[in-house]
C-alpha positions in Angstrom: 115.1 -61.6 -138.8 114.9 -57.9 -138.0 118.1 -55.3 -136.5 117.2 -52.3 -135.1 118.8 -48.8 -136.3 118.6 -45.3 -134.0 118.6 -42.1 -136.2 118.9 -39.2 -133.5 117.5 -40.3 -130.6 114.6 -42.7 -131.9 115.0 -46.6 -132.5 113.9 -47.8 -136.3 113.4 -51.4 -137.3 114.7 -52.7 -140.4 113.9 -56.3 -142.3 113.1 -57.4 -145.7 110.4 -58.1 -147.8 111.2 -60.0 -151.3 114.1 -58.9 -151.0 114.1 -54.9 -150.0 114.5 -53.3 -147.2 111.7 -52.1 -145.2 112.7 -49.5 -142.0 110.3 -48.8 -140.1 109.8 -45.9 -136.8 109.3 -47.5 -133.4 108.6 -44.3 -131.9 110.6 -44.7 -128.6 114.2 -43.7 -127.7 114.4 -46.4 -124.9 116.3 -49.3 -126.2 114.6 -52.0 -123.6 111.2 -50.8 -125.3 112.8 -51.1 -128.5 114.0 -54.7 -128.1 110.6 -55.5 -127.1 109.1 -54.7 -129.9 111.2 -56.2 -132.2 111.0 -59.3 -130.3 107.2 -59.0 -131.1 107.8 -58.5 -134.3 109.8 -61.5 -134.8 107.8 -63.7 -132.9 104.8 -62.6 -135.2 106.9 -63.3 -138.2 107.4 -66.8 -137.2 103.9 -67.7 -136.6 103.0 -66.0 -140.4 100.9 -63.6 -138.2 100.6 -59.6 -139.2 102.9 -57.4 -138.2 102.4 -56.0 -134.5 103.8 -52.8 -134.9 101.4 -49.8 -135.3 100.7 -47.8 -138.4 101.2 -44.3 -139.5 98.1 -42.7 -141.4 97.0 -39.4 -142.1 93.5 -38.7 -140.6 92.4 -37.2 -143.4 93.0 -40.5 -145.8 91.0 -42.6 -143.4 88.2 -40.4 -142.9 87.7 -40.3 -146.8 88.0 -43.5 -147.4 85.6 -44.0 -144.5 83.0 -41.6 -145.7 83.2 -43.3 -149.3 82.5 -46.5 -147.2 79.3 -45.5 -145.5 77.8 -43.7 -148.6 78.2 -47.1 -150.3 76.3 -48.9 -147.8 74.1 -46.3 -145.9 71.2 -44.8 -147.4 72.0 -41.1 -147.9 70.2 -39.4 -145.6 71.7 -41.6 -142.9 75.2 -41.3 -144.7 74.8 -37.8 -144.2 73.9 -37.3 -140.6 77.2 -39.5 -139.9 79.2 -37.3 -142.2 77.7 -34.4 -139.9 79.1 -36.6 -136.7 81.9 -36.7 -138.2 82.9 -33.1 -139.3 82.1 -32.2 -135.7 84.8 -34.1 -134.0 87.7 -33.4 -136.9 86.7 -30.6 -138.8 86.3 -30.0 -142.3 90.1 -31.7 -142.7 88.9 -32.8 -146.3 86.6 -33.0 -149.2 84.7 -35.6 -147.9 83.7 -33.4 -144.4 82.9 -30.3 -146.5 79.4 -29.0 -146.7 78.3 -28.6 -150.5 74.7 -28.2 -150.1 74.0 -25.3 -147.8 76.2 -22.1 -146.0 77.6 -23.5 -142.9 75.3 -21.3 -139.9 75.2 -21.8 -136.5 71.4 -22.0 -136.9 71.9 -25.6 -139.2 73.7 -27.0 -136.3 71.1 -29.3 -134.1 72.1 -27.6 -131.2 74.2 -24.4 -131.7 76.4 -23.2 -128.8 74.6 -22.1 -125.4 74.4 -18.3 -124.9 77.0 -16.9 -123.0 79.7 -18.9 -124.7 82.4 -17.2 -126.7 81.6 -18.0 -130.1 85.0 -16.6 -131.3 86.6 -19.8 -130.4 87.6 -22.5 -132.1 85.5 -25.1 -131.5 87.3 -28.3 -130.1 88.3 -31.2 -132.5 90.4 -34.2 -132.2 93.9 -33.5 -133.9 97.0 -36.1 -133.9 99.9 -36.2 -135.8 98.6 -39.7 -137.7 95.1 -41.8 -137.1 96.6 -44.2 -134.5 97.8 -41.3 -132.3 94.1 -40.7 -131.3 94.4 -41.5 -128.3 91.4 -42.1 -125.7 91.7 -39.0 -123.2 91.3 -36.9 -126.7 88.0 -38.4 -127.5 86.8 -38.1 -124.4 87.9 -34.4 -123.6 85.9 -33.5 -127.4 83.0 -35.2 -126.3 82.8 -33.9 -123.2 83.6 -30.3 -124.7 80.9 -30.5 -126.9 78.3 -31.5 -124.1 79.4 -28.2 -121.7 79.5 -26.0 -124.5 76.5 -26.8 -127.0 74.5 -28.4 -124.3 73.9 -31.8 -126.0 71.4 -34.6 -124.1 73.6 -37.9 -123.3 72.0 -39.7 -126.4 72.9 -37.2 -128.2 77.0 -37.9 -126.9 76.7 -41.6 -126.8 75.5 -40.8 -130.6 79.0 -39.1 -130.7 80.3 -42.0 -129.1 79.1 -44.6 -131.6 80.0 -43.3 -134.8 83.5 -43.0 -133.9 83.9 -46.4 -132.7 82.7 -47.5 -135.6 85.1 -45.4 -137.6 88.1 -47.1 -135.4 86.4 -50.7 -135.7 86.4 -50.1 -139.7 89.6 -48.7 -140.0 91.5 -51.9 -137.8 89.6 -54.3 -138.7 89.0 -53.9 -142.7 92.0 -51.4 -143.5 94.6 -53.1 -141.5 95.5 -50.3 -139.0 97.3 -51.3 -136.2 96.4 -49.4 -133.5 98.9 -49.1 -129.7 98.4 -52.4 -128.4 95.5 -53.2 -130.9 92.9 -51.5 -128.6 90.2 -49.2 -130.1 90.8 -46.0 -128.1 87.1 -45.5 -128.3 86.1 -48.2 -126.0 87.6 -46.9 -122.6 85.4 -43.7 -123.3 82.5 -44.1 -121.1 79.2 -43.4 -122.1 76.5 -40.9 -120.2 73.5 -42.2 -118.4 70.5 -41.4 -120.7 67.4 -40.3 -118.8 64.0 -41.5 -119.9 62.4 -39.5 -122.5 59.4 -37.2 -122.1 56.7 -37.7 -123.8 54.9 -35.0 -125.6 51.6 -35.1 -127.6 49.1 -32.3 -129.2 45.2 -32.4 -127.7 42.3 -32.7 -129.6 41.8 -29.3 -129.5 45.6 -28.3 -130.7 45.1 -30.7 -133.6 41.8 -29.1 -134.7 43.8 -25.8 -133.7 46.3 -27.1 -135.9 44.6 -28.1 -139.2 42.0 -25.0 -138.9 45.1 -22.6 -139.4 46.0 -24.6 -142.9 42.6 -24.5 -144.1 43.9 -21.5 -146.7 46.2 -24.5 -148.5 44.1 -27.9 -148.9 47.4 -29.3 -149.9 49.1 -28.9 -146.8 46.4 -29.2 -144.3 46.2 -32.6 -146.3 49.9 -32.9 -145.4 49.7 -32.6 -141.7 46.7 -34.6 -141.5 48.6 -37.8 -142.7 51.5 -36.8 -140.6 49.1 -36.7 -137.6 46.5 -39.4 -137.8 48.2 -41.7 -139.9 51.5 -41.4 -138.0 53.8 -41.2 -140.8 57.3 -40.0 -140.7 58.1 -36.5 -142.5 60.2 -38.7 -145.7 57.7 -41.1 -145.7 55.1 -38.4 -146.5 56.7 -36.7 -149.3 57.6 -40.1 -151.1 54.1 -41.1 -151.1 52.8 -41.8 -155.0 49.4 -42.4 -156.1 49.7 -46.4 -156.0 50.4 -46.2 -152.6 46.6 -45.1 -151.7 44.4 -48.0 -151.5 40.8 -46.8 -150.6 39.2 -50.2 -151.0 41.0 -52.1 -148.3 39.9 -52.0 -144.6 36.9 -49.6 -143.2 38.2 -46.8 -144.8 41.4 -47.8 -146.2 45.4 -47.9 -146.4 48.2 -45.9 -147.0 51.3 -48.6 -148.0 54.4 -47.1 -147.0 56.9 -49.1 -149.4 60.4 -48.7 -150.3 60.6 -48.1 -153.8 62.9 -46.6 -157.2 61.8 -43.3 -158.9 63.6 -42.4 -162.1 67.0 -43.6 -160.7 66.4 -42.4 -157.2 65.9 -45.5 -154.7 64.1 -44.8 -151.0 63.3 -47.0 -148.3 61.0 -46.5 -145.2 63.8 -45.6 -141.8 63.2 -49.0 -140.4 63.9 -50.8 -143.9 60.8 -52.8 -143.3 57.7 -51.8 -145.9 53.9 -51.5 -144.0 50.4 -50.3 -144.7 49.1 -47.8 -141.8 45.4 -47.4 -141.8 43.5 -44.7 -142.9 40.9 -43.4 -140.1 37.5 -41.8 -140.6 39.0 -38.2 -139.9 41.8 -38.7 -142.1 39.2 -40.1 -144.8 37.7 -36.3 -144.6 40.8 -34.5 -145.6 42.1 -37.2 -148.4 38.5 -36.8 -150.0 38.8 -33.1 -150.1 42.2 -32.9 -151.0 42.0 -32.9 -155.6 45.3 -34.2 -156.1 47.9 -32.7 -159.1 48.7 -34.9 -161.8 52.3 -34.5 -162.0 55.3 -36.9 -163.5 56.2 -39.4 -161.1 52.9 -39.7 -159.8 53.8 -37.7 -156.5 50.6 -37.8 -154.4 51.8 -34.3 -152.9 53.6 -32.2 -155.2 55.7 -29.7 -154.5 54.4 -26.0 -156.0 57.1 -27.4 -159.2 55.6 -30.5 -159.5 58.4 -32.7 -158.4 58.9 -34.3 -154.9 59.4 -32.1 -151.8 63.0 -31.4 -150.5 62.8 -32.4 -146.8 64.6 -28.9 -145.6 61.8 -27.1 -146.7 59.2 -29.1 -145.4 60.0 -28.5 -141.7 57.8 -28.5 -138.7 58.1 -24.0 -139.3 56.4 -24.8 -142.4 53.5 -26.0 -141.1 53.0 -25.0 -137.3 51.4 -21.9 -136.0 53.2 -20.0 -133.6 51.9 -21.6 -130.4 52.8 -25.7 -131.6 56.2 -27.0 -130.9 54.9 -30.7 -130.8 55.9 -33.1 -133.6 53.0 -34.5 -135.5 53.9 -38.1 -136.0 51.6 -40.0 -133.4 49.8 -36.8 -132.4 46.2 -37.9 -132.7 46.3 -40.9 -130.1 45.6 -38.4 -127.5 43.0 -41.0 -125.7 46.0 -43.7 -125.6 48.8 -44.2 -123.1 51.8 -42.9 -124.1 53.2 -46.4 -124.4 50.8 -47.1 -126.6 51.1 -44.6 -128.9 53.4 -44.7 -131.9 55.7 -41.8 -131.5 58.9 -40.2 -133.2 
C-alpha cells in the first residue's frame, strides 16, 4: 500500500521497501492527478510489475553512461561521429561530450553556420531540469534550429533524429528510465523528406588531370589511384599492409580489403563485411611504379614517419588541385551508369 503526502503545494508518494520508507515527487499539485497515480502505482505493485511513475535523472549521467555504451560496442570512428551528434544537441554538459583531440573551430563543424547568421549566439541545445523532462516540442524545435541556421540537408536531420532516439530507447529500455507515460519523446518528431541524391563523378580527363598534378610524389599519386580505380574508401586505403596485395590472382590482380589487428589496434572495413576489389590495367601502372617503404607494421603506404596515416590529414585538400571538388571513390567508371557505379 502507498499514502500520499503534499509538502507546499506538490503531492509526494510514500511506501516501503524491506522495510524503509521510500517518498517519492509526483510532480503535480492537483490531488485528482495525484490519486491517479497512486492508483497506478498500486495496481502495478499487485501484478509484481515495475513501478509506473517516472524517474528523475540528470542528463549529464545518462549521456555518459551512454557514451561509455556506444564506445564499447561501436567501432571508434563511428563512436565518435555519434559523440559529435550528441555534443550538438546538449552541449559539452560533461567529460564524455568534450573534444580532447583538436581546438573546437567552426571550420571542424560539417556544416558551420550560414553567413549572415549572428555567430555570437548561443547555439540551441536541449536543456531540462532531469532526462525524462525532454519533452518532444524541445527536440523538435533544436532540430529544426539547427536546419535554418547551419543549413543541414534532411539526411543530415533525420541523422539528428536517429541518434537521439536511440539514446531514449537505451536509456528506457536497459537503464530503467521511466519516461511520462512510457513514450519515447523522440518518436512524435517527424522526420524531413530526403530528396534523391545527385550524382557526381570526375571525367577521364579530370582523372588524368588529377593524377598528372601528383606526379611530383609517386606515393600519393599511388594513393589517389587506388582511391579512384579501385574504389576504395579513404580508411580502407591507409590500413592497407603488404599481405593485402595479391598480384597473382585475376588478370591483373586483387587488393583484399580485410578487417584486421595491428599491434593492439583492431579495424574493420565500414560495412563489417571483408572483400577483394580488383586491380585494373591502369591501376597495375601506378602499383608497379610505386617502390614501396619497408616500414614496421608492413604499412603499404606509409606516412612520411613510417607509421599509418591519421585520416584528418589525409583529406580530399591533400590531394586535389584547386579545380576538383569530386570524391575519388568510384570516380573512374565514367563509361557506366551512375547506378552502376560504386559510389561513396
Amino acid at each position: 500500500m502507498a499514502s500520499l503526502l503534499k509538502r507546499g503545494s506538490i503531492y509526494y508518494l510514500s511506501y516501503y521497501v524491506g522495510g524503509t520508507e521510500i517518498r517519492t515527487s509526483l510532480d503535480t499539485d492537483s490531488f485528482q492527478i495525484a490519486k491517479e497515480r497512486q492508483r497506478q502505482f498500486e495496481s502495478a505493485q499487485l501484478r509484481g510489475e515495475d513501478i509506473p511513475l517516472p524517474t528523475r535523472t540528470p542528463i549529464t549521467d545518462f549521456v555518459t553512461a551512454y557514451v561509455n555504451h556506444i564506445r564499447t560496442v561501436k567501432t571508434p570512428k563511428s563512436a565518435q561521429t555519434d559523440i559529435c551528434y550528441l555534443r550538438d544537441a546538449f552541449g559539452p554538459i560533461c567529460m564524455a561530450l568534450e573534444i580532447t583531440s583538436r581546438k573546437p573551430s567552426l571550420a571542424a563543424k560539417k556544416r558551420p553556420p550560414k553567413d549572415g547568421q549572428d555567430r555570437r549566439r548561443r547555439a540551441l541545445v536541449i536543456e531540462a531540469p532531469c532526462f525524462e523532462q525532454i519533452t518532444t516540442a524541445q527536440v523538435s524545435e533544436f532540430i529544426s534550429g539547427q536546419v535554418q541556421i547551419r543549413g543541414l540537408a534532411p539526411k543530415t536531420a533525420n541523422r539528428y533524429r536517429e541518434i537521439l532516439y536511440r539514446l531514449f530507447n537505451w536509456a528506457m529500455n536497459e537503464r530503467g528510465v521511466r519516461m511520462p507515460a512510457d513514450k519515447n519523446p523522440v518518436v512524435k518528431v517527424g522526420r524531413y523528406k530526403e530528396r534523391a541524391p545527385e550524382i557526381r563523378f570526375l571525367s577521364l580527363a579530370q582523372i588524368e588531370e588529377q593524377l598528372d598534378s601528383l606526379a611530383h610524389s609517386v606515393q600519393l599519386q599511388t594513393m589517389v589511384a587506388v582511391l579512384i580505380y579501385a574504389g576504395l574508401r579513404r580508411e580502407e586505403l591507409l590500413w592497407l599492409i603488404h599481405d593485402d596485395f595479391d598480384f597473382k590472382t585475376g588478370l591483373h590482380g586483387m587488393i583484399r580489403i580485410r578487417a584486421k589487428t595491428i599491434h593492439g589496434e583492431s579495424w574493420q572495413p565500414k560495412t563489417r563485411v571483408n572483400r577483394a576489389a580488383p586491380i585494373s590495367s591502369n591501376l597495375r601502372r601506378y602499383l608497379d611504379a610505386y617502390h614501396q617503404r619497408i616500414v614496421p607494421c608492413g604499412w603499404y603506404f606509409p606516412s612520411p614517419q613510417g607509421r599509418r596515416w591519421d585520416p584528418d590529414n589525409t583529406s580530399p585538400k591533400t590531394f586535389a588541385p584547386p579545380t576538383s571538388r569530386l570524391i575519388y571513390r568510384g570516380a573512374a567508371s565514367t563509361s557506366a551508369t551512375p547506378s552502376a557505379a560504386n559510389w561513396q
